[in-house]
C-alpha positions as CSV (number, residue, x, y, z in Angstrom):
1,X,-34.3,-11.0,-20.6
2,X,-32.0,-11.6,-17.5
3,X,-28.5,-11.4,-19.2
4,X,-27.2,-12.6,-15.7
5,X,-27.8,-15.8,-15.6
6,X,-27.5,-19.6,-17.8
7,X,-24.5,-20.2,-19.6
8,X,-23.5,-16.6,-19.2
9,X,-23.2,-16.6,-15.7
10,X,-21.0,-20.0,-16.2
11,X,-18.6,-19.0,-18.2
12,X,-18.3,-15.4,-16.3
13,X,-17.5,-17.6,-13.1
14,X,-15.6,-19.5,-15.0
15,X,-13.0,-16.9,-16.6
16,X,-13.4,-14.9,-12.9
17,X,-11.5,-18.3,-11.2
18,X,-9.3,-18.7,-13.5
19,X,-8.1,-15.3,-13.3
20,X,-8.4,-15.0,-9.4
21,X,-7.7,-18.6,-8.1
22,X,-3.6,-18.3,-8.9
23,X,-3.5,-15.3,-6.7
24,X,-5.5,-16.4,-4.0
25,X,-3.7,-19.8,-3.9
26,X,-0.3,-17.5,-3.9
27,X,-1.4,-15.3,-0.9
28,X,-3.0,-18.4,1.0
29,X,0.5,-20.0,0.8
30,X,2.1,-16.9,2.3
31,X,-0.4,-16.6,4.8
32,X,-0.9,-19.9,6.2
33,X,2.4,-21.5,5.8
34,X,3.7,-18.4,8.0
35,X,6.5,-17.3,5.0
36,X,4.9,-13.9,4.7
37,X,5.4,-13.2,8.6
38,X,9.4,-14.5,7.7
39,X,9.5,-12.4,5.0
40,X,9.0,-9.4,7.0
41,X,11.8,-9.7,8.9
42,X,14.2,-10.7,5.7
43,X,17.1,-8.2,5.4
44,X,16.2,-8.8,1.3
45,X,13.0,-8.0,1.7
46,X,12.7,-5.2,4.3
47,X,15.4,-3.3,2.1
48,X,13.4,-3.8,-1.2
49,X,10.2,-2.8,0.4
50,X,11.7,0.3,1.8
51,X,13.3,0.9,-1.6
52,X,10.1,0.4,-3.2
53,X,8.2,2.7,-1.5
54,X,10.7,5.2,-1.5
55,X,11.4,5.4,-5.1
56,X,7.5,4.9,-6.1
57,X,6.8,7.8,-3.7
58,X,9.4,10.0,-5.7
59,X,8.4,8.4,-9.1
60,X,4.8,8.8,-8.5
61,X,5.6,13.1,-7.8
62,X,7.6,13.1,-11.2
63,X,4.2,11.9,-12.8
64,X,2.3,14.2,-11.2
65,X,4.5,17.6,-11.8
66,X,5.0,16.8,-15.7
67,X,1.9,14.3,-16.5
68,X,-0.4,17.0,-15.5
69,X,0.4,20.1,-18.1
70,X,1.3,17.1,-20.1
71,X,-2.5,15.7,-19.8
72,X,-4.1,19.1,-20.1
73,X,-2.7,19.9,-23.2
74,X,-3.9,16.6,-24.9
75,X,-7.1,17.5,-23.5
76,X,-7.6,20.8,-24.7
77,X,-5.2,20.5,-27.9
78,X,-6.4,19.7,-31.6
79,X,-3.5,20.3,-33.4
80,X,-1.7,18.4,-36.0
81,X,0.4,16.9,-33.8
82,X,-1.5,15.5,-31.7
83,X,-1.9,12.4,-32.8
84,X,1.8,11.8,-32.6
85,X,2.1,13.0,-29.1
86,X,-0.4,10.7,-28.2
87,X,1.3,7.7,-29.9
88,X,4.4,8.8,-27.6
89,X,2.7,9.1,-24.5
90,X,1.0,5.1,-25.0
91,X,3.7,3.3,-26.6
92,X,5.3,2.6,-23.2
93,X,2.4,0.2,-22.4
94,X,2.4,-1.6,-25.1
95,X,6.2,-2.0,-25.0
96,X,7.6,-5.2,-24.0
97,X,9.3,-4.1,-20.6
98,X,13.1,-5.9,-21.3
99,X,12.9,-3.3,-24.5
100,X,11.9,-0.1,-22.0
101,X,14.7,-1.1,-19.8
102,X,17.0,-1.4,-23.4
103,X,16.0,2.1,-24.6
104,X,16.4,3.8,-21.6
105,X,20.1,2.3,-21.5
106,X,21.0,3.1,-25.2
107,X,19.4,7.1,-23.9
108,X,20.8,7.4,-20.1
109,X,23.7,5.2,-20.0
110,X,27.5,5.6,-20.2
111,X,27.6,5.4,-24.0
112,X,24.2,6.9,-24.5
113,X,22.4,10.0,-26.1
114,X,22.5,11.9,-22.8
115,X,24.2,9.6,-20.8
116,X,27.3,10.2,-22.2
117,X,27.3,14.2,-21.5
118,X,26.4,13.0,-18.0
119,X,29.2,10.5,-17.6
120,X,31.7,13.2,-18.9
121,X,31.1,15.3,-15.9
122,X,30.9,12.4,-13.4
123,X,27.7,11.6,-13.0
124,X,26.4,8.0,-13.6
125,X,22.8,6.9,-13.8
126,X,22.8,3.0,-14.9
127,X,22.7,0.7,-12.0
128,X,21.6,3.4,-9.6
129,X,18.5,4.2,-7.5
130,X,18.0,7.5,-9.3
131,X,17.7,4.7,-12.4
132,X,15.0,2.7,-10.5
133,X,13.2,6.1,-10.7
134,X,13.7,7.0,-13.8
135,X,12.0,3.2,-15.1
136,X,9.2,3.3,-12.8
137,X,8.7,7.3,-14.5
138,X,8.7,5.6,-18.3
139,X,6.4,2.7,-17.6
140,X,3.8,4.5,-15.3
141,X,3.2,8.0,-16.3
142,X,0.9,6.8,-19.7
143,X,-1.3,5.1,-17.0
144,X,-1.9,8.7,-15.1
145,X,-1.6,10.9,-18.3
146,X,-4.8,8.5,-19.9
147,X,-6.7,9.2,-16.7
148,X,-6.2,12.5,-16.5
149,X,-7.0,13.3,-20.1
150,X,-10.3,11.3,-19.7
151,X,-10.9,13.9,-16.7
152,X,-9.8,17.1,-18.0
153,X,-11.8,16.4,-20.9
154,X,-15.0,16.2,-19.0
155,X,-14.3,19.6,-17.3
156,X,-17.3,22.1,-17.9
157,X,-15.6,24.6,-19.6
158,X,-18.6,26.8,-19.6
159,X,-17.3,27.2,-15.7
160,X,-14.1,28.1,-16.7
161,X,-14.8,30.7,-18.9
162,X,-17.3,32.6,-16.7
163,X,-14.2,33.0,-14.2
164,X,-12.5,33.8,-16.8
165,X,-15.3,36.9,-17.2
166,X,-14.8,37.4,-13.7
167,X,-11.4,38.0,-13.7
168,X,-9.6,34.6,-12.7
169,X,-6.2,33.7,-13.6
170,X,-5.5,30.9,-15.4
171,X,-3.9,29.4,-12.7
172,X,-6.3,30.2,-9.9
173,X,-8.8,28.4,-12.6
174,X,-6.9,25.4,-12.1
175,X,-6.9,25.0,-8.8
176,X,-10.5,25.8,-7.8
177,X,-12.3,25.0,-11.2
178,X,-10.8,22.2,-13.5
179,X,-8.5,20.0,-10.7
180,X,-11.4,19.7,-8.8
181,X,-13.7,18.7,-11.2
182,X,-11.2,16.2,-12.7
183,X,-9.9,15.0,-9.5
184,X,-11.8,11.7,-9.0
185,X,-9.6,10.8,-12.3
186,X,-6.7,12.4,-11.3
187,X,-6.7,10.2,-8.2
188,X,-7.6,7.0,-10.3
189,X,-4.5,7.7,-12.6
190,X,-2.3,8.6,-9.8
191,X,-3.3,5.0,-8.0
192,X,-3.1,3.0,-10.9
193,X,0.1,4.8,-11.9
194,X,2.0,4.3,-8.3
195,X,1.0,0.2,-8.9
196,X,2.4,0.2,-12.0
197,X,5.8,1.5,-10.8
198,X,5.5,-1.0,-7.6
199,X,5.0,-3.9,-10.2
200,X,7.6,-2.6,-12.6
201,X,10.4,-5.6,-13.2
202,X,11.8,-5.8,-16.7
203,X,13.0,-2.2,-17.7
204,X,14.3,-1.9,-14.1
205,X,16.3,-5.0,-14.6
206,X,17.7,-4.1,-17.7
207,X,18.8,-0.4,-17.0
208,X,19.1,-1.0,-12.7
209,X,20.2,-4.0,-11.9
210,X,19.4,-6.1,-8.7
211,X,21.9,-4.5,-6.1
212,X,20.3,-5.4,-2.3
213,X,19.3,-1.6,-1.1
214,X,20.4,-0.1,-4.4
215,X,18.0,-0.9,-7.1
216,X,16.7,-4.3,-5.7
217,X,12.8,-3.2,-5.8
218,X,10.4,-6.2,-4.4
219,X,9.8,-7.3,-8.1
220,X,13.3,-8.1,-8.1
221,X,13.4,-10.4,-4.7
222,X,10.8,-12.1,-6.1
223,X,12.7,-12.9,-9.2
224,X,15.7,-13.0,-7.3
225,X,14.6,-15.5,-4.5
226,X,13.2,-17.9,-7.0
227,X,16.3,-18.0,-9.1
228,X,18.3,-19.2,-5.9
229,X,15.3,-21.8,-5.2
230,X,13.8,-19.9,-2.3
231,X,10.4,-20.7,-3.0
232,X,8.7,-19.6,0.0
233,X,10.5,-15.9,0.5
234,X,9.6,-15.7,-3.1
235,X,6.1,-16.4,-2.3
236,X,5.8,-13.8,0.3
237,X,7.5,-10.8,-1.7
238,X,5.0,-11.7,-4.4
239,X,2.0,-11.5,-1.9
240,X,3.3,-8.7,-0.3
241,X,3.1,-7.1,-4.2
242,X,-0.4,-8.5,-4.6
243,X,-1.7,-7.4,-1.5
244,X,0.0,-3.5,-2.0
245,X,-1.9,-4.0,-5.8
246,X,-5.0,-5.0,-4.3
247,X,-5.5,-2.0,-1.9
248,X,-4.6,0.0,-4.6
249,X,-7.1,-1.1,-7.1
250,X,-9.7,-1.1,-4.3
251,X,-9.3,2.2,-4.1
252,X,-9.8,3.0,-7.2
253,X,-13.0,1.9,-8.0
254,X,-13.8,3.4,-4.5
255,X,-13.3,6.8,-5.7
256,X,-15.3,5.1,-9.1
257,X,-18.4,4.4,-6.9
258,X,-17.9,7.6,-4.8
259,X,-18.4,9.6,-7.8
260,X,-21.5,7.7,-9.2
261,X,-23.0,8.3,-6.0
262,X,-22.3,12.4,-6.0
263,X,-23.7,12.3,-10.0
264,X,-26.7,11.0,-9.0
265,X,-27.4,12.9,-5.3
């Protein structure tokens, strides 16, 4: 039976349009009514895309240094715990984003659990870029720890215990034995993480602010333009998201084919 075709294939084209057509419509406007080439010389937008990728960029190696023990232990970990830990680690994606950007205010800011110490001795994150980071870190990391878990989890250990015979520290395991082996999901995460931080608007809002070269990220001048009924600039930040979100989820499932294509050479 060809499950491909009839009312199946109807109804798969039909739910594919309705979730493509908005976005292509969006970046069609940008395109041909020439806003996206304006956009690109915007002040607005030139800053937030600078800000963007610099703070994604740092947010993105924040993932990496503490998602990855982080990730390995949930992998190789059955303890009673566990289960907790994991709750943790996904309950920022299923968290409405204005309540990320609450919490994270009510921990880090002037009055908060460990804001407070901080703002005794000066230091003030709310409202700042370093708080941009710190918003893109929350909402992202689950998506890179979940990858990576899936990955270390398929690790032949078998492998790794053989070097172990041999005489290989457990670091030098790492590097040559269970990174590589996990690193087409390692890379996955780390891609689908870095979008997620680009995208991120409501806890950055909430604990950042909008200030133009501060904490103004792209999802901002998008929200920002509209609100002063700039339609079209507001059209080209959002396509210049879209397309950034494209290429990156293009690349995943790159590295997805590349891999079926190594397990079955």
């Amino acid at each position: 039976m060809n499950r491909g075709s009839g009312p199946l294939r109807a109804v798969a084209w039909v739910a594919a349009s309705f979730l493509a057509l908005p976005v292509i419509v969006l970046v069609a406007r940008a395109v041909l009514g020439g806003s996206l080439v304006d956009a690109l010389t915007s002040a607005a937008v030139v800053d937030a895309l600078i800000l963007s990728a610099v703070t994604t960029t740092i947010s993105l190696g924040i993932v990496l240094l503490f998602g990855t023990p982080l990730a390995v232990f949930l992998a190789t970990s059955n303890g009673r715990g566990k289960v907790l830990l994991e709750t943790a680690v996904d309950l920022p994606i299923v968290l409405p984003p204005s309540v990320a950007g609450l919490a994270l205010l009510l921990v880090f800011g002037s009055r908060g659990v460990i804001g407070s110490w901080f703002d005794s001795v000066g230091l003030t994150i709310p409202f700042t870029t370093f708080a941009v980071v710190l918003a893109q870190v929350f909402v992202s990391a689950p998506f890179y720890v979940r990858a990576a878990r899936a990955g270390f989890t398929t690790v032949d250990h078998d492998l790794e215990d053989a070097a172990r015979v041999d005489g290989a520290a457990e670091r030098q395991i790492f590097r040559w034995i269970t990174a590589p082996m996990a690193s087409p999901a390692l890379a996955a995460g780390l891609v689908t993480s870095w979008a997620r931080a680009l995208g991120e608007f409501g806890a950055t809002i909430m604990f950042a602010g909008a200030i133009q070269g501060v904490t103004q990220t792209l999802p901002l001048v998008v929200y920002g333009e509209f609100q002063s009924s700039d339609l079209e600039a507001s059209i080209a930040a959002a396509t210049i998201l879209v397309l950034a979100a494209a290429a990156a989820l293009l690349l995943v499932r790159s590295t997805h084919w590349a891999t079926a294509l190594d397990s079955r050479t």
